[in-house]
C-alpha positions as CSV (number, residue, x, y, z in Angstrom):
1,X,-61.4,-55.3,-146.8
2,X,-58.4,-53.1,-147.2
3,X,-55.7,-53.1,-144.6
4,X,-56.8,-49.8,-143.1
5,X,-60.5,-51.1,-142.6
6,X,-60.8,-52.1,-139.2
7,X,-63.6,-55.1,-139.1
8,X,-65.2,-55.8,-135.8
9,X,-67.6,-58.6,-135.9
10,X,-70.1,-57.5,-133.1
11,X,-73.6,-59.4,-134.2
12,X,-74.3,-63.3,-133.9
13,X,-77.5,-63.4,-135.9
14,X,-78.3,-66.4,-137.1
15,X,-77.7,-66.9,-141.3
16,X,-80.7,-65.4,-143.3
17,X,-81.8,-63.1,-140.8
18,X,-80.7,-59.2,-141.8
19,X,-77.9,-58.0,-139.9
20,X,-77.7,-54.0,-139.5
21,X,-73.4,-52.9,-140.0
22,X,-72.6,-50.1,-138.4
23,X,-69.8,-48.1,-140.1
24,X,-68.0,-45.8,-138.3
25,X,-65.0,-43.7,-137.1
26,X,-62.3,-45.4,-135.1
27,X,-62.6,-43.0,-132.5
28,X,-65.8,-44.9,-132.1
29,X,-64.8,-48.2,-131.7
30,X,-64.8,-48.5,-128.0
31,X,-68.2,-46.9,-127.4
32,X,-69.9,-48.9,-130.0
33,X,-68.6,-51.9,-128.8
34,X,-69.7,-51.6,-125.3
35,X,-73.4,-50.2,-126.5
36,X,-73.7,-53.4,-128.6
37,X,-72.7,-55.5,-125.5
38,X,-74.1,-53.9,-123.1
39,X,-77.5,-54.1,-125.0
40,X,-77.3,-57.4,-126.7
41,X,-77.4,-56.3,-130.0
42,X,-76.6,-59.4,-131.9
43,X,-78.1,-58.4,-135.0
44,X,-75.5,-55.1,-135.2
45,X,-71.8,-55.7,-136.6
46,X,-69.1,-53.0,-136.6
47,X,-66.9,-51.6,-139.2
48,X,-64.4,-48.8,-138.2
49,X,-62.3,-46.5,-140.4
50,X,-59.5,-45.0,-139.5
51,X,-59.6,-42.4,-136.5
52,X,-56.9,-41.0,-138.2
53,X,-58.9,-39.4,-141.1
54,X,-60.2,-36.7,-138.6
55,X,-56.7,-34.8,-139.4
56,X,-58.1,-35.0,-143.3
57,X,-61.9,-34.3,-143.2
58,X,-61.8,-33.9,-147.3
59,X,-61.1,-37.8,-147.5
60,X,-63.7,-39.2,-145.4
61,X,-66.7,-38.8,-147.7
62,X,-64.8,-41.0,-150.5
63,X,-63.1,-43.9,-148.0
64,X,-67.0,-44.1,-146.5
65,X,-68.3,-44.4,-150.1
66,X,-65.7,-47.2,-150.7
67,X,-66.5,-49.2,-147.5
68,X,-70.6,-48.4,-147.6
69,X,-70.0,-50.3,-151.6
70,X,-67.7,-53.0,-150.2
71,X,-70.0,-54.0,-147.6
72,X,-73.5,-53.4,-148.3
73,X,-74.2,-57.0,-149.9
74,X,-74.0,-58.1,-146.8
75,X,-76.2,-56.1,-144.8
76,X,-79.6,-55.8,-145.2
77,X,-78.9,-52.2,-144.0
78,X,-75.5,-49.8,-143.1
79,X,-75.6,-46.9,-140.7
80,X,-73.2,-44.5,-141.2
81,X,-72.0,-43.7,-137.5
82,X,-70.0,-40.1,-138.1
83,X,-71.2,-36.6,-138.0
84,X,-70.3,-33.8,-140.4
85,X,-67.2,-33.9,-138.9
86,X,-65.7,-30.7,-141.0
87,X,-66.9,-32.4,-144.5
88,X,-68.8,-29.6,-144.6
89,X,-71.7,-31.3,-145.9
90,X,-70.0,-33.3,-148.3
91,X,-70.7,-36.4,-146.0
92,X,-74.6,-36.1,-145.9
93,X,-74.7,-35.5,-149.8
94,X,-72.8,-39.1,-150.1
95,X,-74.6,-40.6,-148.1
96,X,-77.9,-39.9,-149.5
97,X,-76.8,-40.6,-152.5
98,X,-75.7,-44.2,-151.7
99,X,-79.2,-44.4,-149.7
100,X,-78.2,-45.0,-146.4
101,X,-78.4,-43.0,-142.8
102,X,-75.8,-41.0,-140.9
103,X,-75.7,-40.1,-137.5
104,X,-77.0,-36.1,-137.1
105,X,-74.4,-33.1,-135.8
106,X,-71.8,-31.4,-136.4
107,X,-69.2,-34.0,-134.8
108,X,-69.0,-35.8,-132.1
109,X,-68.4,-33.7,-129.4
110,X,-72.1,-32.6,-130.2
111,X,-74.1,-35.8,-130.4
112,X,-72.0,-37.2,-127.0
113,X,-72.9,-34.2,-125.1
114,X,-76.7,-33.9,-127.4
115,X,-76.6,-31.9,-129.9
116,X,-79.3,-30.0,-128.9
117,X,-77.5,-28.8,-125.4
118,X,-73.6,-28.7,-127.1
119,X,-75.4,-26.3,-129.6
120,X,-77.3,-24.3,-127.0
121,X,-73.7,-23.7,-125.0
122,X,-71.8,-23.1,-128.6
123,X,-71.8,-19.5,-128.2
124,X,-70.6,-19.5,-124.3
125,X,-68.1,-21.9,-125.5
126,X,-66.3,-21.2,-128.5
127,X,-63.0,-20.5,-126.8
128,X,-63.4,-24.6,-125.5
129,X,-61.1,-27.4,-126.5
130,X,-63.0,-30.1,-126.5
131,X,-61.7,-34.3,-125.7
132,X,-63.4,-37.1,-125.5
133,X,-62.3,-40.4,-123.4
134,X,-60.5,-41.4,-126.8
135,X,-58.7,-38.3,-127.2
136,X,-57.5,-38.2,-124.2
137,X,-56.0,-42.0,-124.3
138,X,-54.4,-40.5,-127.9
139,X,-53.5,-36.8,-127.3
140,X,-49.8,-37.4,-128.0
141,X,-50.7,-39.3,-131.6
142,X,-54.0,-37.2,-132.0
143,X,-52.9,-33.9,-130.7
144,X,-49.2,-33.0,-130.0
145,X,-47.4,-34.9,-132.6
146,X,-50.0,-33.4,-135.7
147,X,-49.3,-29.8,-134.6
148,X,-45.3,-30.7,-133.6
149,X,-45.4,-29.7,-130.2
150,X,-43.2,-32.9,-129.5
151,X,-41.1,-31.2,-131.3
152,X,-41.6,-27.4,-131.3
153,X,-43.4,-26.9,-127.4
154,X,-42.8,-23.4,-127.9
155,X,-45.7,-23.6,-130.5
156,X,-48.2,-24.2,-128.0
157,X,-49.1,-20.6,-127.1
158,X,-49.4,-19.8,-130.6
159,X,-51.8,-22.6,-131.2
160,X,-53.8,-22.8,-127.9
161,X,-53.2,-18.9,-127.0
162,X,-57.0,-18.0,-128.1
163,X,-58.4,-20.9,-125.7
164,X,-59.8,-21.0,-122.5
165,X,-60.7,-24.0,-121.3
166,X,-60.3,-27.4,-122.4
167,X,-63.3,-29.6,-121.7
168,X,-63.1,-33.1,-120.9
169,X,-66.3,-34.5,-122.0
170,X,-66.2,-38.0,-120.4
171,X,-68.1,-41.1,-121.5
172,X,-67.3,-43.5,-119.0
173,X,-66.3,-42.7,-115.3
174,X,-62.8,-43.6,-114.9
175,X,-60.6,-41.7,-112.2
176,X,-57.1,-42.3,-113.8
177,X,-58.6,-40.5,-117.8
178,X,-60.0,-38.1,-115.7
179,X,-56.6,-37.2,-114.3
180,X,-54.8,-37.9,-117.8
181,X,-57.6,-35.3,-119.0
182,X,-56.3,-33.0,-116.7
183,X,-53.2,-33.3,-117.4
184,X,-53.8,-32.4,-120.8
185,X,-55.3,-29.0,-119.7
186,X,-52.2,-28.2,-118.1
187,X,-49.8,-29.0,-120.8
188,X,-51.9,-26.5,-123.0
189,X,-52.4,-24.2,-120.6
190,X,-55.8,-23.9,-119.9
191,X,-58.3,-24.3,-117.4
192,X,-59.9,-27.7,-117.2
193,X,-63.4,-29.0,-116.9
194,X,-64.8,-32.4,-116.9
195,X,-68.2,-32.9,-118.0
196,X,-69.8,-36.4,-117.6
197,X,-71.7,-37.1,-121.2
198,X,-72.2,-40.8,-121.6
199,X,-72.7,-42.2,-124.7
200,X,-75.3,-39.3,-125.6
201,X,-77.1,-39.1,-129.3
202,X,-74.7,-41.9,-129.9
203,X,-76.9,-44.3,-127.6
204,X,-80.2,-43.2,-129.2
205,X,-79.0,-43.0,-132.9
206,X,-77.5,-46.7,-132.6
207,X,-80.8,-48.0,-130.7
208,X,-83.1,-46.6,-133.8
209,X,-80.8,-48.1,-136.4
């Protein structure tokens, strides 16, 4: 386990019973954890990458193929719990190549809302910026500081001038994100929506594997 490999030991199966690991994005953590407790899925560990590697797509296919081999001794099986999420396709082709599953969609904006219905509004809603209940805890690291409006706010029309709307997709109910959410929207400038997803695809993926 390197340093930036964030091991969460979720599962309590007993020894020489299979345990399923689920690998998965950082941004993840927090809903994953609280679908495996909130279930009782002992059998089901967690292994997180870096949220960070969202701001370099190209590098996720390799660090994946590096934890899926580190891991996989282990495990009687690995789920891969990321979407495309702008590999373009890269992802998927390592993945089956290493023999193991992936979550489906394009990211995860799709598979919280379903992928089905986030696809269905895509052309109503291309002008959206989307966040998720973990973006919105980390839009200063995740969002301002990336694109320098920490340091440059002048930058924001230029950036967020071809938006309408910034959409709050919200996985759990809590007042106070809701608020930070829309707080968000104003600091960009755009109208705000909040849209109650749950856990989504993510639920149902995770309850197959």
């Amino acid at each position: 386990m390197t340093p930036d490999d964030i091991l969460t030991r979720k599962g309590r199966a007993p020894e020489g019973r299979g345990k399923v690991l689920a690998l998965a994005c950082g941004a993840l953590a927090r809903e994953i954890g609280a679908l495996i407790e909130a279930n009782g899925w002992d059998h089901l560990d967690l292994a997180c990458l870096p949220a960070i590697l969202h701001n370099t797509p190209d590098a996720i296919p390799a660090r994946v193929e590096e934890a899926v081999l580190r891991h996989r001794a282990a495990y009687a099986r690995i789920f891969v719990v990321y979407a495309d999420c702008g590999t373009g396709g890269r992802l998927r082709a390592t993945c089956d190549r290493l023999g193991v599953e992936m979550i489906e969609g394009p990211h995860c904006y799709a598979f919280f809302e379903g992928t089905d219905s986030f696809l269905a509004r895509a052309e109503d809603e291309f002008r959206a910026f989307y966040l998720t209940d973990f973006l919105t805890r980390q839009f200063e690291a995740f969002v301002i500081a990336p694109l320098g409006l920490d340091r440059h706010p002048e930058l924001r029309d230029m950036y967020f001038g071809h938006y309408k709307k910034l959409v709050y997709q919200a996985q759990t109910d809590d007042a106070a994100l809701t608020e930070k959410a829309r707080a968000c929207a104003d600091r960009l400038g755009l109208a705000f929506e909040r849209r109650f997803t749950g856990y989504g695809d993510l639920a149902r993926a995770l309850a197959r594997a």
